[in-house]
C-alpha angles and dihedrals in degrees: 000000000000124000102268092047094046088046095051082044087053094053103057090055100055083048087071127070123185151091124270111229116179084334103307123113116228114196118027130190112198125234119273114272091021111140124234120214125213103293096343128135133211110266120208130176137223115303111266095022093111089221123159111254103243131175116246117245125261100258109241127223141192111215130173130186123238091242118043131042085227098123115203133192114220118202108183117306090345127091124188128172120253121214125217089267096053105046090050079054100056086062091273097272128195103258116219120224123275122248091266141178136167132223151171147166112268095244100039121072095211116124124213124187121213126206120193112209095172128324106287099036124063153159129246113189122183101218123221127198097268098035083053089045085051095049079053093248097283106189114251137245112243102243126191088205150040130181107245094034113113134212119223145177131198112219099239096060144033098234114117120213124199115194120195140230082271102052092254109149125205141175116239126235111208088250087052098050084056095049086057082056078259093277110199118254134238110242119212092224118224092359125100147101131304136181132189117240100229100036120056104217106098125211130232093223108202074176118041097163095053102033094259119157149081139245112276122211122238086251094056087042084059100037078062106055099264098275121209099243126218116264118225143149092223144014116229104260101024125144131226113180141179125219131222102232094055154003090261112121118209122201127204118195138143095282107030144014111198141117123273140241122223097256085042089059096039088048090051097053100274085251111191109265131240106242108230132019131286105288088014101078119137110256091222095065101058132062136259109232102239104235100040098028093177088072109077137206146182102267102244091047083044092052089048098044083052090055088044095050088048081058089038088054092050099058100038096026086232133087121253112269098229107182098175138036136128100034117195124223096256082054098054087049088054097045095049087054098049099043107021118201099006086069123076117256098266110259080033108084134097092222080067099072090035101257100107121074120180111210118222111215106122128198091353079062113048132111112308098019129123104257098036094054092038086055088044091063105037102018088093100051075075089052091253114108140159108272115230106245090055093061110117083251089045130111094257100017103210111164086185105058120089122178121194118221104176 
């Protein structure tokens, strides 16, 4: 044997590391550069036998769910699915049952199946009738968590509400909410569900802050998990008024609009009532603004706008244009037929009872621009703010309307 022969001979012994036993090598290492296929090994033969080192091939299985007549091959760590073609190609083997469990949340009666192709991958199948009936109804295992499921609070209590792949909504129990590895929810800041303490209808708030919101029926409240509302006397906003032809007082808030009786007005505060009715206020009774003295407000909203304007003055060097505030009866009437639906019911609006003001800047006022987003942010510090629905991305976008709160 001459020296290279005997070197390259060399080489691919020390390549190897084992023991011969009987013959046999235990505990091979293949040579450098050799490749290694998905879950193969290195095969060797028996010392002496003079065969080529080859990796072994990945073992292929043909696996079907319970549920479903979708037939897979699995080669080593890896699943694909197999069509009709293919598998009649492969010779049409039998397929063995998946690695399957089923599972649901105890008070839904949803079923998920769940296939386990290795530790870390994984099927979830929402189960139908038929596709349960197929897999023979096999009883599920009670689960805390699905993927696909989501966690939620309201702002105005501290409940937490998971609802499933399938829309189900539930109301969590402490235990429950473990059992989920306690994932944090996601809070719908500023929303939630009030109710007044003295009346029994309860209000959906898109604003909380500023006393927006609606009644909500019995049917939403339970769509949405029955929520605890918030108890108060008040909501922020909210009008009580006198009228001229009596002693009755009539309050206007998010859920209701009635007169009150006497316990009803003690329980809410027995705030002092406005005299007259929204668009028939007495003059005599609101400011002027002081540099448009033709716009007026209630006094108290008329003394903050002038100490907003003194902040407003100070960052654009200007005071605000205001075009609208106080609106009579006969107005709200006019605007209604003129614009329709853009404008307030008339007896509705809050420009009615002097706490609304519309600016009139224009172009140099609109979304986006320096002064509307400047008295987004600070205008409520003064007690007057945007309200919600009149956002650019709001139910009814105003840039102009401002409402004062307190």
């Amino acid at each position: 044997m001459s020296f290279r022969r005997r070197a390259r001979a060399g080489a691919v012994r020390s390549a190897l590391v084992g023991v011969l036993v009987s013959g046999l090598v235990v505990g091979v290492v293949a040579p450098t550069g050799a490749s290694h296929g998905t879950g193969g090994s290195v095969v060797a033969a028996r010392a002496g036998s003079g065969a080529v080192l080859e990796p072994e091939a990945a073992p292929v299985k043909y696996v079907k769910k319970p549920h479903d007549p979708t037939i897979y091959v699995v080669e080593g760590i890896d699943h694909r699915r197999l069509t009709y073609a293919q598998w009649l190609a492969a010779g049409s083997p039998v397929p063995s049952p998946t690695q399957t469990e089923f599972v649901r949340y105890p008070w839904s009666p949803t079923v998920y199946a769940v296939t386990y192709w290795s530790a870390a991958v994984r099927d979830w199948d929402r189960l139908t009738g038929d596709t349960w009936s197929a897999a023979g109804r096999p009883e599920p295992r009670m689960t805390g968590w699905i993927p696909g499921s989501t966690i939620h609070r309201w702002d105005s209590s501290p409940e937490l509400f998971l609802r499933g792949p399938d829309r189900s909504l539930h109301k969590l129990t402490e235990r429950e909410w473990a059992a989920t590895g306690y994932r944090a929810p996601t809070v719908r800041a500023n929303e939630g569900f009030v109710k007044l303490s003295w009346n029994g209808s309860i209000a959906r708030m898109s604003d909380l802050r500023y006393g927006q919101g609606r009644p909500i029926s019995y049917t939403e409240w339970l769509a949405e998990g029955s929520p605890s509302p918030r108890v108060a006397p008040r909501f922020p906003g909210d009008i009580f008024e006198k009228d001229f032809s009596g002693p009755a007082i009539r309050y206007s808030g998010p859920t209701v609009q009635k007169y009150l009786t006497p316990a009803e007005w003690q329980a809410a505060g027995a705030p002092a009532p406005y005299t007259g009715r929204n668009g028939r206020l007495d003059t005599a009774t609101l400011c002027p603004v002081s540099w448009k003295r033709s716009v007026l407000l209630r006094c108290d909203a008329q003394r903050a706008l002038e100490r907003l304007n003194s902040a407003y003055w100070g960052r654009f060097g200007r005071s605000m244009s205001i075009g609208y505030g106080y609106r009579t009866y006969a107005t709200q009437v006019y605007l209604r037929m003129t614009l329709g639906t853009v404008a307030a019911v008339p007896g509705t609006s809050n420009h009615g009872w002097g706490l609304a003001l519309d600016t009139a800047e224009g172009s140099q006022h609109g979304f986006g621009s320096a002064s509307y987003e400047w008295l987004k942010v600070n205008a409520p510090a003064f007690g007057w703010h945007a309200p919600r629905w009149a956002w650019q991305d709001g139910s009814n976008p105003e840039y102009w309307h401002f409402e004062y709160t307190g």
